[in-house]
C-alpha positions as CSV (number, residue, x, y, z in Angstrom):
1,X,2.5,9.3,-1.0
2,X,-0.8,11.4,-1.2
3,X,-3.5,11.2,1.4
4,X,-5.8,10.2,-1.3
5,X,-3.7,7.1,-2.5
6,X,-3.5,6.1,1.5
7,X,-7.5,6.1,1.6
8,X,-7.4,4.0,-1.7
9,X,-5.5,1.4,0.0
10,X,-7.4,1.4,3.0
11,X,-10.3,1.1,0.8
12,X,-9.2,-1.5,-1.4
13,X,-7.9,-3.6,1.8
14,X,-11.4,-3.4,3.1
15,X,-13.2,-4.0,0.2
16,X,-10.9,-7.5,-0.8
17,X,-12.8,-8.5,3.0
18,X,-16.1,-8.5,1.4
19,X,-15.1,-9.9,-1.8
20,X,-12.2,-12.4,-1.7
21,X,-12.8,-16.5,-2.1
22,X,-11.2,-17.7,1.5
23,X,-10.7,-21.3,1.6
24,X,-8.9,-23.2,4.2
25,X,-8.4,-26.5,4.5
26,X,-5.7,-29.3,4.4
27,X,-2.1,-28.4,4.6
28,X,0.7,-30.0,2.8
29,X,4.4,-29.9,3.0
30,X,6.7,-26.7,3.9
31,X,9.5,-25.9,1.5
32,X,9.8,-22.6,2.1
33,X,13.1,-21.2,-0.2
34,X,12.9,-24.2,-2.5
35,X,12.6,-24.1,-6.1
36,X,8.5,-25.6,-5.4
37,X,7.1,-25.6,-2.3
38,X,4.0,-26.2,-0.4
39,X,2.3,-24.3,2.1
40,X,1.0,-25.8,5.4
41,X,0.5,-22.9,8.1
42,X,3.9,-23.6,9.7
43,X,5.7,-20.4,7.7
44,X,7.2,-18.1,10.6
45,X,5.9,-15.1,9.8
46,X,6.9,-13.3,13.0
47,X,7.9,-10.0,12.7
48,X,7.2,-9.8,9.1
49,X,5.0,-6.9,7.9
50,X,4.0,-5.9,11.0
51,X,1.5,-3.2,11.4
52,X,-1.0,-1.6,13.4
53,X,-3.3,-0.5,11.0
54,X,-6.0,-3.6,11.8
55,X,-7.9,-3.8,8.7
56,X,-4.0,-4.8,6.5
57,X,-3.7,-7.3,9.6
58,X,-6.8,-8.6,9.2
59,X,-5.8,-8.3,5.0
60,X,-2.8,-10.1,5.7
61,X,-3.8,-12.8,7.9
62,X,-6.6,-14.4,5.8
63,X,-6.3,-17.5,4.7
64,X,-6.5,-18.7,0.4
65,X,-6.1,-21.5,-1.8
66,X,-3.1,-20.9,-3.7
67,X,-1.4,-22.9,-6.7
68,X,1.8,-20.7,-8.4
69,X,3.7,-22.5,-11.2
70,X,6.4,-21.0,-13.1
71,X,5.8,-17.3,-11.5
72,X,8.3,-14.5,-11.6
73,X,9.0,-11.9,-9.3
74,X,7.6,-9.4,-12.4
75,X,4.6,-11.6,-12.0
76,X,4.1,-12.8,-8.8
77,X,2.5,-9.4,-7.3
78,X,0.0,-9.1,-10.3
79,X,-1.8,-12.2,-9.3
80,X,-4.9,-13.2,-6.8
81,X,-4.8,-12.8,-3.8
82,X,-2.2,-10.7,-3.1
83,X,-3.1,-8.2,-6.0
84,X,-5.4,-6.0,-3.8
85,X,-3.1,-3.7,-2.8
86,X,-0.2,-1.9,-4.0
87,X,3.7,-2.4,-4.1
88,X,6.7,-0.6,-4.9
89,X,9.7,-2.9,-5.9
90,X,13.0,-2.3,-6.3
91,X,16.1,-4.0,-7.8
92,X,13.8,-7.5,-8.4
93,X,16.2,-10.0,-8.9
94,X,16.3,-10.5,-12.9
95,X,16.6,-14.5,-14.4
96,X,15.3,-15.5,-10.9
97,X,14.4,-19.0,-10.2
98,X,10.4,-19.4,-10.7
99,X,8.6,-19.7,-7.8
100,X,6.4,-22.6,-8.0
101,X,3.8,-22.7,-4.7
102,X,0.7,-25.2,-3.8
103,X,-1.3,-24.4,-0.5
104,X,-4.8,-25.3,0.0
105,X,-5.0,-23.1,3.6
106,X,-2.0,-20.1,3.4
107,X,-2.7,-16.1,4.5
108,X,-1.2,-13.6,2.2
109,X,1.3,-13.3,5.1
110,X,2.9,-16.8,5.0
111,X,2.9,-16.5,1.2
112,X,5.0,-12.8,0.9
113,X,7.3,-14.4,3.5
114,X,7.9,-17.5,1.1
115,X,8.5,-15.4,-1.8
116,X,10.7,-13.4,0.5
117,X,12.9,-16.2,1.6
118,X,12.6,-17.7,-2.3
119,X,14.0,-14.5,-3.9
120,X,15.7,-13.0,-0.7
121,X,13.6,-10.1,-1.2
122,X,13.1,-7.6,1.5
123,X,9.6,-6.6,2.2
124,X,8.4,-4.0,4.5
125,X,5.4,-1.7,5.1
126,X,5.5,2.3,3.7
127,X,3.2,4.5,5.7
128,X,1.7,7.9,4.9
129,X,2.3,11.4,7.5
130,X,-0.6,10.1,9.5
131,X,0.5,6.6,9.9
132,X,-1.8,4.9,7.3
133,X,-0.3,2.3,5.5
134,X,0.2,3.0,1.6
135,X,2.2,0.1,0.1
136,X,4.4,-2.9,0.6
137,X,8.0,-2.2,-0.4
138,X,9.6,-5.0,-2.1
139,X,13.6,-5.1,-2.6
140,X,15.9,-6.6,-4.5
């Protein structure tokens, strides 16, 4: 990665602060790895996505309103909220079960671990020379 697409991360990530809808609220059911689920804030997310780089934390860890029906991994990482940044996938599983999601209180974080443990995808951060994160990588 170039030092310039690192910034534009970093830059998008901090932007998305000042401009995404956060709403939290009520909490339903956890299905996590089911063909629908629902989110309620009880996803173990730990040691998933870790990072260092605050401002992704802070990315990560805010919380949305979320309804998915019918969504496919070619699809799922175009749409809000987790569209903000970029990802690289590989190998995505191909006639994959949809992913069907309903949270009204969910972080970005609880949601890539539920499509992780839904399409056994393995996700993980890609940083730059200096450290800086650049992308997610998402694999098959």
């Amino acid at each position: 990665m170039k030092l310039g697409k690192g910034w534009l991360f970093v830059t998008l990530a901090c932007l998305c602060f000042g401009i995404s809808a956060c709403t939290p609220g009520g909490h339903g059911n956890d299905n996590v790895g089911s063909g629908s689920a629902t989110g309620n804030g009880n996803i173990d997310t730990s040691g998933f996505l870790i990072t260092d780089f605050e401002p992704l934390n802070k990315w990560l860890d805010e919380e949305f309103e979320v309804h998915y029906k019918h969504m496919t991994p070619e699809l799922i990482f175009d749409q809000d909220p987790l569209n903000s940044i970029f990802y690289q996938t590989e190998k995505l599983p191909a006639n994959a079960v949809p992913f069907n999601f309903s949270s009204s209180g969910v972080t970005r974080r609880e949601l890539l671990k539920s499509i992780s443990v839904h399409w056994k995808l393995k996700m993980s951060i890609i940083e730059d020379s200096n450290g800086n994160p650049t992308s997610v990588l998402v694999q098959g």
